[in-house]
DOBAZA-582396 format. One record per residue (C-alpha): residue number from 1; chain; x, y, z. Coordinates in Angstrom, 1 decimal, padded with zeros to 4 digits. Layout:
! residues N
num chaine x y z
NUM A X Y Z
...
***
This chain:
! residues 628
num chaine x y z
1 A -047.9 007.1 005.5
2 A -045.1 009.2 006.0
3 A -043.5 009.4 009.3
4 A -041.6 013.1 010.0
5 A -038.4 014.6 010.9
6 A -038.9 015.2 015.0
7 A -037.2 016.4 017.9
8 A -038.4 016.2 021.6
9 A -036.9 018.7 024.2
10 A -038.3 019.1 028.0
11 A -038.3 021.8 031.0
12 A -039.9 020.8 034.2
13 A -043.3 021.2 033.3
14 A -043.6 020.6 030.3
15 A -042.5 018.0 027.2
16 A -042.1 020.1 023.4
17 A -042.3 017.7 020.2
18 A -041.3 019.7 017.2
19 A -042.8 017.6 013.9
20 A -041.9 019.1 010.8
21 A -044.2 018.3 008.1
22 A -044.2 020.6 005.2
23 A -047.1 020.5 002.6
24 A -049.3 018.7 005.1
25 A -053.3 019.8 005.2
26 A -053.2 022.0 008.6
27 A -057.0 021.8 008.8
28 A -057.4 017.9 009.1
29 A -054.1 017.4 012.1
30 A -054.8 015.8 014.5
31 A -052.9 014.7 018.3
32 A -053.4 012.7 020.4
33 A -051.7 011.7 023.9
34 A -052.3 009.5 027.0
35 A -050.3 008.8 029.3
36 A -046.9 007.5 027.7
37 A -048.5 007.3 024.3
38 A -048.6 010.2 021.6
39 A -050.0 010.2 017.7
40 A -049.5 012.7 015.3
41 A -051.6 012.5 011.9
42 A -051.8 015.1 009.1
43 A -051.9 014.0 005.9
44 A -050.1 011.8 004.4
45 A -047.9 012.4 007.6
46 A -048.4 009.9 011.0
47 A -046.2 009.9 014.2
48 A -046.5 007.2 016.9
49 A -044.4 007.9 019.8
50 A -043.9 005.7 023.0
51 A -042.8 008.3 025.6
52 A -040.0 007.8 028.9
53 A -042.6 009.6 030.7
54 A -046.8 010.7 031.4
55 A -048.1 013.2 030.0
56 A -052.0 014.7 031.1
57 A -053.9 016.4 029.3
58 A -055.2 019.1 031.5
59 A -055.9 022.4 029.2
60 A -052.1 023.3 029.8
61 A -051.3 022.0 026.0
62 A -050.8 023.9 023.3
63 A -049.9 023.8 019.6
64 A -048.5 026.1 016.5
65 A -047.6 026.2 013.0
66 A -045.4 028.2 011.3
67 A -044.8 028.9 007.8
68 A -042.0 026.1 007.1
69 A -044.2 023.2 007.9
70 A -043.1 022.8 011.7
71 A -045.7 021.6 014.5
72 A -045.0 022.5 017.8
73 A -046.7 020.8 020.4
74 A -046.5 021.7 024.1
75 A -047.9 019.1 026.4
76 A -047.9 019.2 030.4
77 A -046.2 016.6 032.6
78 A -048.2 014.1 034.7
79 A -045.4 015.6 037.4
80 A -044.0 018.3 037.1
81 A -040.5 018.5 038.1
82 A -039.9 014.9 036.0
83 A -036.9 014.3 033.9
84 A -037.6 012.1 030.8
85 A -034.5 009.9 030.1
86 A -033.7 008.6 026.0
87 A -035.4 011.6 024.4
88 A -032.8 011.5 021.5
89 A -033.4 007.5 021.3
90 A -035.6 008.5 018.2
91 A -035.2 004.9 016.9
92 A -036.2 003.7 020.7
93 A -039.3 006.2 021.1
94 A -041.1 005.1 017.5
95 A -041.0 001.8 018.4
96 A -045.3 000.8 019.7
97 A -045.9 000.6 022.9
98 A -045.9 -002.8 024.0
99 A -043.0 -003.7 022.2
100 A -040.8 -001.8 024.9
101 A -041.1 -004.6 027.1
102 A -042.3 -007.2 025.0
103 A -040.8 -011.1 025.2
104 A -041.8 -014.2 022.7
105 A -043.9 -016.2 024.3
106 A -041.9 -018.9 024.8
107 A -039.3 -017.4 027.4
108 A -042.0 -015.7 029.2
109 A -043.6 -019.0 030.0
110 A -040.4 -020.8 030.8
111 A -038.6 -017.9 032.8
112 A -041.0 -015.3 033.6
113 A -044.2 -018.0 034.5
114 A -044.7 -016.6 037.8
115 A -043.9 -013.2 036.8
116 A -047.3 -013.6 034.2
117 A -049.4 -014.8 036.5
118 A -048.9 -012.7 039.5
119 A -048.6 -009.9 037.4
120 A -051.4 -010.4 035.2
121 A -053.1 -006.8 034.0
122 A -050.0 -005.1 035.7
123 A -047.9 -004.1 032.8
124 A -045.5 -002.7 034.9
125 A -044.5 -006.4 036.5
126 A -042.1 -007.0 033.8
127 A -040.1 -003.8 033.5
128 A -039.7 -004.3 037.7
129 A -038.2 -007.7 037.0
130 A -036.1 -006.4 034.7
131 A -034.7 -003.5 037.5
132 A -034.3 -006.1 039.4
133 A -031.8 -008.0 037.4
134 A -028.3 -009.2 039.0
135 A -025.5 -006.7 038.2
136 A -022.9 -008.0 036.1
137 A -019.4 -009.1 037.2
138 A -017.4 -007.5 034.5
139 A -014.1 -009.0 035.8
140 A -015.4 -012.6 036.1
141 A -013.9 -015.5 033.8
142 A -015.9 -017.2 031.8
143 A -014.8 -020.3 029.7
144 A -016.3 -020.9 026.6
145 A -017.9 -024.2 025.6
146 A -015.2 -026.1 023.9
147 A -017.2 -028.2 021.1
148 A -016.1 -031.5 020.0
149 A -014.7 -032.8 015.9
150 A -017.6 -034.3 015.9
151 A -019.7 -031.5 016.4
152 A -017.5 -029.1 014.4
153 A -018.1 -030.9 011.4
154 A -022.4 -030.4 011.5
155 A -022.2 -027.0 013.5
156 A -022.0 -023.9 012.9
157 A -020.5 -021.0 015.1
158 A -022.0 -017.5 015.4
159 A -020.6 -014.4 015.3
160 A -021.9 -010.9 015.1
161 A -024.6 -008.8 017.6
162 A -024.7 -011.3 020.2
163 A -023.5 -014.0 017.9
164 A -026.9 -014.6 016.5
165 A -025.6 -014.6 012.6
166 A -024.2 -017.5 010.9
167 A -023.6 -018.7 007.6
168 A -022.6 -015.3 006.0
169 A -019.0 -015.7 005.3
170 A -019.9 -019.2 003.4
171 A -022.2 -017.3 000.7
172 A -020.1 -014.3 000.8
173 A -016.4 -015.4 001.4
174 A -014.9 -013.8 -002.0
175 A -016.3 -010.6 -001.2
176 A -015.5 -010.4 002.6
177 A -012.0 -012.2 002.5
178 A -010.8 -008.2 002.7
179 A -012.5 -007.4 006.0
180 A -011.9 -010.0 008.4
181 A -008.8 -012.1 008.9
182 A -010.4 -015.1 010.1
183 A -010.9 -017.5 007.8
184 A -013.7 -019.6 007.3
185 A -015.3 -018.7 010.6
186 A -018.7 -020.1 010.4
187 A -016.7 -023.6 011.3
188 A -014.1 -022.3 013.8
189 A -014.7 -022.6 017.2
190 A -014.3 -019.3 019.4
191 A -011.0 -020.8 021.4
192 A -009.2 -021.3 018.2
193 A -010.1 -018.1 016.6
194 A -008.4 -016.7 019.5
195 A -004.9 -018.7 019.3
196 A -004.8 -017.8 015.6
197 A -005.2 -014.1 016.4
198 A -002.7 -014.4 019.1
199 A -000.3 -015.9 016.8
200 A -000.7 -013.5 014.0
201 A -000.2 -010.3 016.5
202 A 003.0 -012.1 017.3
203 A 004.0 -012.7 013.7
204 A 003.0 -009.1 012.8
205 A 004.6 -007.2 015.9
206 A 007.7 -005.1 014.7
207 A 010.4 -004.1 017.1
208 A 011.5 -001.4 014.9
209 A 008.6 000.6 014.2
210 A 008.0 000.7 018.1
211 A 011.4 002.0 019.1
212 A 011.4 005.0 016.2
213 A 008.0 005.8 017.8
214 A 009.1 005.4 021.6
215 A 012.1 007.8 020.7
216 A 011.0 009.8 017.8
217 A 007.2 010.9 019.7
218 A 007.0 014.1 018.1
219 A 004.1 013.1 016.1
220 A 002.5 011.6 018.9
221 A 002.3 014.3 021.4
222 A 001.0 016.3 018.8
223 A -002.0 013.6 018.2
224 A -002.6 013.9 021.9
225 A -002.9 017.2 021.9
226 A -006.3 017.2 020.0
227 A -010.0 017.3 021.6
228 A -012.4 015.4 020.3
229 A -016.0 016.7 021.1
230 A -016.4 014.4 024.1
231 A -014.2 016.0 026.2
232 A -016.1 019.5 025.5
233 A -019.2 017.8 026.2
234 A -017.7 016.1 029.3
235 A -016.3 019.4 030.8
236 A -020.0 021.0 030.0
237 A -021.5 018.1 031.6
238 A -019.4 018.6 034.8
239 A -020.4 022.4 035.0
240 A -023.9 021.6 034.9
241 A -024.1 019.6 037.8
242 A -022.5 022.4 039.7
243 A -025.5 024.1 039.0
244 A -029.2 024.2 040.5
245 A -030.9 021.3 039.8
246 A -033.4 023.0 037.4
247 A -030.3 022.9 035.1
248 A -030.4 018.8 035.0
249 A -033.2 019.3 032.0
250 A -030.9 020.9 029.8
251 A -028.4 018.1 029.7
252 A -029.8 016.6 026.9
253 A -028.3 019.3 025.0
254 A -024.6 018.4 026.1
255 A -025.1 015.5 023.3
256 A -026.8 017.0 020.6
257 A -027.3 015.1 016.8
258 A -026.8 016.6 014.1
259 A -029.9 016.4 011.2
260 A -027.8 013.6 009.3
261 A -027.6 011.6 012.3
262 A -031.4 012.2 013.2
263 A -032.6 010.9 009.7
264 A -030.2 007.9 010.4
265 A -031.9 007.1 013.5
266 A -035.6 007.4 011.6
267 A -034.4 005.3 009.1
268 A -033.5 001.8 011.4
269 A -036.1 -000.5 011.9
270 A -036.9 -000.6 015.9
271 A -036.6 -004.3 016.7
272 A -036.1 -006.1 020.0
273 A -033.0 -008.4 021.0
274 A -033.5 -012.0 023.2
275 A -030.2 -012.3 025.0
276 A -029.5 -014.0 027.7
277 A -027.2 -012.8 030.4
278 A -024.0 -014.6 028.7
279 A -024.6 -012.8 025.7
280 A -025.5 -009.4 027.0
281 A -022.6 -009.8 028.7
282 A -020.4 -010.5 025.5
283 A -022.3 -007.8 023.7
284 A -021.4 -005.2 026.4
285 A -017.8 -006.2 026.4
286 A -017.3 -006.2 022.1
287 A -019.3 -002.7 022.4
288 A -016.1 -001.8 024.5
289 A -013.7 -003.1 022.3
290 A -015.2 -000.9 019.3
291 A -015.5 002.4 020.9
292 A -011.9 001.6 021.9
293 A -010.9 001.6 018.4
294 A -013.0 004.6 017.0
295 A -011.5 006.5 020.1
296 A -007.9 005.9 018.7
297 A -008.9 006.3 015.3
298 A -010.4 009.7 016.1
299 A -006.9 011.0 017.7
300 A -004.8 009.5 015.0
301 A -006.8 011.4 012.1
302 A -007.6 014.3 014.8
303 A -011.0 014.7 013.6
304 A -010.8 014.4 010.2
305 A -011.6 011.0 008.6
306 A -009.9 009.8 005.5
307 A -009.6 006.6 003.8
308 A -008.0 004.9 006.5
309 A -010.4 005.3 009.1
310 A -012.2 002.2 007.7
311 A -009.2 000.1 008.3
312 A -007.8 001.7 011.6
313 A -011.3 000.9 013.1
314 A -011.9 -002.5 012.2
315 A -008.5 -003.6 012.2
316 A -007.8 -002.4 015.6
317 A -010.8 -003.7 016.9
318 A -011.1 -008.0 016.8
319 A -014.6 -007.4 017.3
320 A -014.7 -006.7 013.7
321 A -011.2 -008.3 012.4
322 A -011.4 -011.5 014.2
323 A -015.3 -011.8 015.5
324 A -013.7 -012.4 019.1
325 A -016.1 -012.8 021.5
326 A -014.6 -011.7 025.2
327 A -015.4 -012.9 028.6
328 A -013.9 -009.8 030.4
329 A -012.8 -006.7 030.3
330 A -009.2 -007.0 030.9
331 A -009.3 -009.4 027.7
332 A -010.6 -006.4 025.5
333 A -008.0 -003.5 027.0
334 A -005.1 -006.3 026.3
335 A -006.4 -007.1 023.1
336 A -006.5 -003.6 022.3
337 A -003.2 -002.7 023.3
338 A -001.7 -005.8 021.1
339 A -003.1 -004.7 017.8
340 A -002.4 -001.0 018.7
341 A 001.1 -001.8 018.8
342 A 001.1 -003.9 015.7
343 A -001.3 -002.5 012.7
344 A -001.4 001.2 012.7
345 A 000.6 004.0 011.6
346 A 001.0 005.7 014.8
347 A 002.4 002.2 017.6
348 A 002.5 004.2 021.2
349 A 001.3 002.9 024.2
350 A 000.4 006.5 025.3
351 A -002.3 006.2 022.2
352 A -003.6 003.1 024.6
353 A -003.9 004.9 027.6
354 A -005.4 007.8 026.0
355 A -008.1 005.6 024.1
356 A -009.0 004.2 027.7
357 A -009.5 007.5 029.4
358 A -011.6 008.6 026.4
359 A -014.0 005.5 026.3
360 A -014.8 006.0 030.2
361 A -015.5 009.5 029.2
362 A -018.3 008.4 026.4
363 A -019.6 005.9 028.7
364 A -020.2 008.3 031.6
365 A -021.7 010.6 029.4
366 A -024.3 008.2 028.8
367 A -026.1 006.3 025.4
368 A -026.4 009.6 023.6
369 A -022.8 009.9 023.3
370 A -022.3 006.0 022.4
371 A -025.2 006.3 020.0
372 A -023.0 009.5 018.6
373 A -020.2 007.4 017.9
374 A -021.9 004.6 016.6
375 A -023.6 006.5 014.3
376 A -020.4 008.2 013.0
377 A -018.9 004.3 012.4
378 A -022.1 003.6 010.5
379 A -021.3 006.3 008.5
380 A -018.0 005.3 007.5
381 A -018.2 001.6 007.2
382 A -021.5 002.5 004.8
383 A -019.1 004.9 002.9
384 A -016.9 002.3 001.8
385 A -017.4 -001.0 000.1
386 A -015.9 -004.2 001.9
387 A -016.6 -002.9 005.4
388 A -020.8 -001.8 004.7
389 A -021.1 -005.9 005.6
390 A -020.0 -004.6 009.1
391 A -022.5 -002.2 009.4
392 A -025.3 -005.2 008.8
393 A -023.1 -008.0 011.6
394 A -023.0 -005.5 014.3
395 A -023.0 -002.1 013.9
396 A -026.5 -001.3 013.2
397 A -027.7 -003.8 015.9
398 A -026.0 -001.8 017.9
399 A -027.3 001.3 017.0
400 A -030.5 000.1 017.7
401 A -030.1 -001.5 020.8
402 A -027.9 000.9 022.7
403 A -031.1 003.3 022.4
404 A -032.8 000.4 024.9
405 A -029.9 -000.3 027.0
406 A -029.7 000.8 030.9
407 A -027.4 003.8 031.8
408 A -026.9 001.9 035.1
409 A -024.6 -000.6 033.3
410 A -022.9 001.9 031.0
411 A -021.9 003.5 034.6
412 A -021.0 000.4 036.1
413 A -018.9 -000.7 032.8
414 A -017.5 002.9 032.7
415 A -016.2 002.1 036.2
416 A -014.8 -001.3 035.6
417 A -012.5 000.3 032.9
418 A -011.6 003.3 035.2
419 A -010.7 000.7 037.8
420 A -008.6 -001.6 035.6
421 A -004.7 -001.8 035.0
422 A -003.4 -002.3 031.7
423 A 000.8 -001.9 031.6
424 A 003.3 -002.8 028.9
425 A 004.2 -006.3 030.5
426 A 000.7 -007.6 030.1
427 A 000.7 -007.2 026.3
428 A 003.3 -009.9 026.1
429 A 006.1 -008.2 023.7
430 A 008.4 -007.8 026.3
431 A 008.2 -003.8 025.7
432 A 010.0 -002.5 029.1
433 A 013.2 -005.1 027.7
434 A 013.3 -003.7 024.5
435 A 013.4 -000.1 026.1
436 A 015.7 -000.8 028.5
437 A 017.9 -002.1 026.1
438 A 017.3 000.7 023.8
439 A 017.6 003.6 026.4
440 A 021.2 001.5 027.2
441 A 022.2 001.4 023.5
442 A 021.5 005.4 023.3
443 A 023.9 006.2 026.5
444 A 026.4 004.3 025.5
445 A 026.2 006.2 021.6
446 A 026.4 009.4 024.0
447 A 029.0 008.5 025.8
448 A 030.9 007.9 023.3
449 A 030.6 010.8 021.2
450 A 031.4 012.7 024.2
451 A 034.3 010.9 024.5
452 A 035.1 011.7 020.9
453 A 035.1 014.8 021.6
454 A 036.8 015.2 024.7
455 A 039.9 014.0 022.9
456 A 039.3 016.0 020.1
457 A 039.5 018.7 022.0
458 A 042.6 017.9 024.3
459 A 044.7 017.6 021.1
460 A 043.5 020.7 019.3
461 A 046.3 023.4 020.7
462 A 045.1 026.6 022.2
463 A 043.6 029.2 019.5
464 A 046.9 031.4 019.3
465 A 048.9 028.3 019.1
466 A 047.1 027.0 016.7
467 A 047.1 030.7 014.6
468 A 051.0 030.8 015.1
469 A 051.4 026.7 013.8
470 A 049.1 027.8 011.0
471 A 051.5 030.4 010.4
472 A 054.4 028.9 010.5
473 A 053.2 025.8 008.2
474 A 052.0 028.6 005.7
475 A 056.3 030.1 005.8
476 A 057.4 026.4 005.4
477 A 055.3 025.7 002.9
478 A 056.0 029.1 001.1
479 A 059.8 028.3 001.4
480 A 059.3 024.5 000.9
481 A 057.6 025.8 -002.7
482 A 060.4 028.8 -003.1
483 A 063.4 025.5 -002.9
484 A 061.4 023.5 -005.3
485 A 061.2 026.3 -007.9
486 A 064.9 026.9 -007.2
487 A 066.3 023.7 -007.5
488 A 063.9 022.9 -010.6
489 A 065.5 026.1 -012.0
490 A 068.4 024.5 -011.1
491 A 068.4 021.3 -012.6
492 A 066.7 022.5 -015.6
493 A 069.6 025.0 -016.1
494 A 071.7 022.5 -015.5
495 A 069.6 019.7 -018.1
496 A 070.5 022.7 -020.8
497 A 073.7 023.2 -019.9
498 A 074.5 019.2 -019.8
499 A 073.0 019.2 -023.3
500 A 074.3 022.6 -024.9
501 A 078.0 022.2 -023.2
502 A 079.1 019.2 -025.1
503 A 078.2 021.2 -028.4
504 A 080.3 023.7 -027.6
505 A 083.7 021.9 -026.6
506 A 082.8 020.0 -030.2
507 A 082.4 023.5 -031.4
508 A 086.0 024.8 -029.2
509 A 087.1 021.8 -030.7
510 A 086.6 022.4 -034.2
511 A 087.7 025.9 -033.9
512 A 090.8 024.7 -032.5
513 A 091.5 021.7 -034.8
514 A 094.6 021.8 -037.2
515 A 093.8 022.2 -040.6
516 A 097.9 021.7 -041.5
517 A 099.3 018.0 -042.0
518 A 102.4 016.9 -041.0
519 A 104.5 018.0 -043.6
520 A 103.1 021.4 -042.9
521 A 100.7 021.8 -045.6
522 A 097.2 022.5 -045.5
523 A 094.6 019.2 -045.6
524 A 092.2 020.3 -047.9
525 A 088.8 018.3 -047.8
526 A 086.6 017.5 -051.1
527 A 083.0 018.6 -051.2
528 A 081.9 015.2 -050.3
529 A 083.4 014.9 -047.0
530 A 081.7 018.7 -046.1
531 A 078.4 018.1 -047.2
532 A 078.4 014.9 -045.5
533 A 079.2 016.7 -042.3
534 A 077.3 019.6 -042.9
535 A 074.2 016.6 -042.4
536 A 075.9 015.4 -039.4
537 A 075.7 018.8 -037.8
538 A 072.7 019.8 -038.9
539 A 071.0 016.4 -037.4
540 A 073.1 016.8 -033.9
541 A 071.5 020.2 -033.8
542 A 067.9 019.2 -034.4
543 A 068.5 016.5 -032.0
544 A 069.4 018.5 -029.1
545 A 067.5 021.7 -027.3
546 A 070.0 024.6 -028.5
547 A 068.7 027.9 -028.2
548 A 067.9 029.8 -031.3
549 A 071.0 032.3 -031.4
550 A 073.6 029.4 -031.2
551 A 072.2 027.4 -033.9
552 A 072.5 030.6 -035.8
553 A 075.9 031.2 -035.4
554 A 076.9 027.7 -036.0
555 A 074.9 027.7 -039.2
556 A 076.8 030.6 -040.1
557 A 080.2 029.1 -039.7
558 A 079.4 026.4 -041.5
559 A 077.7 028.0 -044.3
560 A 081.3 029.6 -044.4
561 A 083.2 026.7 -043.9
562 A 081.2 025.4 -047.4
563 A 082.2 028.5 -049.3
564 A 085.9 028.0 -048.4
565 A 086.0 024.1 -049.0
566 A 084.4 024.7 -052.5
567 A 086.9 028.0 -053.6
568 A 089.5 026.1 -056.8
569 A 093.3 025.5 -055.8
570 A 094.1 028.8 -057.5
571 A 092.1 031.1 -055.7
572 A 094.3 034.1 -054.3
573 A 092.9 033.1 -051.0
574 A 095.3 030.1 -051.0
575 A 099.2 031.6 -049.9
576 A 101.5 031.6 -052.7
577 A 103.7 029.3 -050.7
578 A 101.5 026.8 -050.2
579 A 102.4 026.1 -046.0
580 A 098.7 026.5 -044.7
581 A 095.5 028.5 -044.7
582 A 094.9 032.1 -044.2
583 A 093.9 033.0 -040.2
584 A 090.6 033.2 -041.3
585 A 090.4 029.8 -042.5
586 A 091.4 028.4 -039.4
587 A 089.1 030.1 -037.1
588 A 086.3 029.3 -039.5
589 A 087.0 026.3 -040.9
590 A 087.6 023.4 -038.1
591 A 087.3 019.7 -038.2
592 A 084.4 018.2 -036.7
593 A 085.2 016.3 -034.1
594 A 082.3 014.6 -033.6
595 A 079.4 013.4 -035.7
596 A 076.5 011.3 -036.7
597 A 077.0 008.3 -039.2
598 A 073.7 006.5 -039.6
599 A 074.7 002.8 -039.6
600 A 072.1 000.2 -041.4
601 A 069.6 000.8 -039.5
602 A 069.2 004.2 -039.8
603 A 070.8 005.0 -036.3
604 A 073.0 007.6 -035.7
605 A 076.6 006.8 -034.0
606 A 079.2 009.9 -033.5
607 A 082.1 009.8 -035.1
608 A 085.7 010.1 -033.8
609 A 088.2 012.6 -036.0
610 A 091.2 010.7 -035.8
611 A 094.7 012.5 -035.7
612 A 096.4 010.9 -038.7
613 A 096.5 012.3 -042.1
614 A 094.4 010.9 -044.5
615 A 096.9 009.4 -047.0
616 A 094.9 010.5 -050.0
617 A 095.5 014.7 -048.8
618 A 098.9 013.2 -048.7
619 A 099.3 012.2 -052.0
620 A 097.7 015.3 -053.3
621 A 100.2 017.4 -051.9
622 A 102.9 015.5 -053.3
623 A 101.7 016.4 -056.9
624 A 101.1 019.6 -056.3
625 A 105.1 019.8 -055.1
626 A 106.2 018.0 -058.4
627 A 104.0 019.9 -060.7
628 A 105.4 023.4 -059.2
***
């Protein structure tokens, strides 16, 4: 058999079950309904339904069928004017109808004994018992049971729904080392799971990080800014009870499940949970500490799930990351808080505070909107591959047994959080110190740049003084640059005419040099003694930076000096009386005063003309007289 897609709605007089069965044979359907029971059957389709409510069956009911395959069924109240509770626990209503309040035999005997007896053929004995249960004290302390070595070594501790697992992580430690941090947790005791959490928040809590985000909140105002569907529904939820009370019916609506969600719900197994009141009261408190971190997960991805979401939810959560079991709530918020401030992306304690507001929200809304979350962390722990083991240790227990739980202690657990204080100085990282010192550190920065600038300012002149200074360093600078060309100029002139001047007095000198000996007869020079200084020159005027038109003219005079020295002793240039040279000779023709000799080493040394007569122009002249 088949069991169908269904949806149950409700008005004051009536309860509507929509079945959709397509291909089924229309002629052979059949329903039946008494009391709180209902069937459905139309081949190879069959729906059992254990209803929050009576029905009767008094020629009021009525049924269709449309072209799509839906039934819709239309059955009268037992009273009118009866709101049915849980009609979206789909899991909850398919389950028989015994099995609602159903107990193994064994704790009936021992704890309800007198309850079976006086009740006996009153099947509504048990489900008074259970209204009659003591509240819980959400805020009481609770020790746990600290086990002995001895013990440790034989035993095994639980963990999961209610901590009825155990023995998982020893078959499966390779593959779930990347979910939880506890290690080997089927052999440590709750107490020390706790210190070694404790101590690895410590270890993993960064300074830093928190101050950027305490300062630099840009990001985190923005994240606050977003609203998740629960506070739509809320403020829908608060209009309706404004209204007439015929308007309480269509509350179920203010939660609604999407058709994913629905087949999710007709896919668990129903099943029933023993727990006693210690560990209903641990299973309330870790359902706390989940929503806490799918609330913060929600705001930091505004919406829109990613690859993280796995992570930020079971990493925030020690539920999940640790397998903490609490003892009250102010144990979860702190907890909470700690690994807020230490894992994520986003480490604000306005995030923490937001999370709590939002969790009393969903629980005041009632199990349809904790079944709504819990379904959407099925979904993403089933998505992804080392946290689907999650799903299996707590998160589809849950799914199943929120559908069961009272709304009376949802209220009174919604209340206890409302009521509770959680500040910085509880988490225990001495967060208002680091603030304080960090809010200290930024005005004294302040200050000082202020400071800065003030002095910058007092010695900055007025803006005209500071236009006519910038003026006047632009003239001295101008003029600064105008005597630095000048006296280069200068110098350079004066570097040519330290280097030109003494070629010219050599020159003045040659010109002026006698060319007559001291018997008063000229002092002719062989052709040696010219070309030799002709070389001399020629190098003292490559040596030195002469412009181009003297070295001309010097060349000139000596090219004419050459021609003279080389003319024979007859020439008619020479006078006939042999006293001297012609005027012309002496102008052109001078004695170099000064030379270059190149010594051994090739270095040239000047040479001094000395005033004496060489002997051997002496000698010739004295021929010359005895031969005339």
């Amino acid at each position: 058999m088949i069991t169908p897609a269904f949806e149950l709605s409700q008005d004051p007089d009536f309860l509507t079950i929509t079945i959709r069965a397509p291909y089924a044979r229309v002629s052979e359907f059949e329903v039946y309904f008494e009391g709180k029971e209902f069937k459905f059957y139309a081949k190879p389709y069959f729906l059992r339904l254990a209803l929050p409510g009576r029905l009767v069956e008094d020629g009021r009911e009525k049924a269709s069928y449309d072209d799509k395959g839906i039934f819709t069924i239309k059955l009268p109240k037992e009273t009118p004017g009866t709101c049915f509770e849980g009609l979206d626990m789909l899991t909850a209503l398919l389950a028989p109808k015994k099995s609602r309040s159903a107990k193994p035999l064994i704790q009936e005997i021992v704890i309800f004994a007198d309850t079976e007896i006086s009740d006996a053929g009153n099947g509504e004995g048990e489900q008074e018992e259970e209204e009659k249960e003591e509240e819980f004290d959400w805020e009481i302390e609770q020790i746990p049971y600290e086990e002995s070595r001895e013990d440790n070594l034989c035993t095994s501790f639980g963990y999961g729904f209610g901590n009825q697992k155990s023995g998982v992580f020893r078959r499966l430690q390779e593959e779930l080392s990347e979910v939880i941090d506890i290690k080997n947790p089927d052999v440590t005791p709750a107490d020390e799971r706790r210190k070694k959490r404790l101590a690895a928040e410590a270890a993993k809590f960064d300074p830093d990080h928190y101050l950027a985000d305490f300062f630099e909140d840009e990001a985190v105002h923005r994240l606050l800014k977003y609203k998740p569907w629960w506070v739509k529904a809320y403020a829908k939820s608060m209009d309706s009870q404004k209204r007439s009370p015929q308007d309480e019916f269509d509350q179920t609506a203010v939660v609604s499940f999407t058709e994913e969600e629905r087949e999710q719900l007709r896919k668990f197994t129903n099943r029933t949970y023993l727990l006693d009141k210690k560990a209903s009261h641990q299973v309330y408190l870790s359902l706390l500490d989940i929503l806490l971190a799918y609330c913060y997960e929600v705001y930091a991805t505004e919406g829109e799930k990613n690859v993280e979401s796995p992570w930020n939810i079971r990493k925030l959560s020690a539920t999940l990351c640790w397998l903490e079991s609490f003892t009250s709530v102010t144990e979860v918020l702190e907890s909470f808080g700690r690994r807020v401030l230490c894992y994520p992306l986003y480490r604000h304690f306005s995030l923490v505070t937001c999370a709590l507001n939002d969790v009393v929200i969903i629980l005041q809304l009632g199990k349809s909107a904790v079944l709504k979350c819990l379904l959407d962390i099925h979904k993403i722990f089933r998505e992804n591959d080392p946290s689907y083991i999650l799903n299996d240790l707590y998160i589809t227990d849950y799914c199943i047994w929120i559908q069961k739980a009272k709304s009376k202690k949802l209220a009174a657990l919604a209340e206890c959080v409302q009521k509770a204080e959680l500040s910085k100085a509880k988490l225990g990282f001495e967060l208002d110190e680091l603030e304080t010192a960090a809010l200290l550190v930024e005005e004294e920065e302040k200050e000082l740049k202020a400071a800065g600038a003030d002095i910058s300012k007092q010695q900055l002149p007025p803006p005209s003084q500071r236009e006519a200074s910038d003026s006047e360093d632009s003239s001295s600078t101008s003029s600064d640059e105008t005597e630095g060309s000048d006296s280069d100029e200068q110098e350079s002139s004066a570097s040519e005419d330290g280097e030109i001047n003494p070629l010219q007095s050599v020159l003045g000198e040659e010109r002026t040099a006698p060319l007559i000996g001291c018997n008063g007869l000229r002092q002719d020079t062989d052709t040696s003694t010219l070309d030799v200084r002709n070389e001399k020159s020629k190098a003292a005027l490559q040596s030195t930076s002469v412009p181009g038109k003297l070295i001309e003219e010097l060349g000139e005079q000596m090219q004419a000096a050459m021609r003279l020295t080389e003319q024979p002793e007859g020439s008619p240039l020479a006078s006939d009386d042999g006293c001297g040279c012609s005027q012309e000779m002496k102008t052109s023709c001078s004695a170099k005063p000064r030379g270059l000799s190149p010594d051994g080493d090739g270095d040239g040394h000047f040479l001094e003309v000395t005033p004496k007569p060489s002997p051997l122009l002496i000698l010739g002249t004295a021929d010359e007289d005895e031969a005339s």
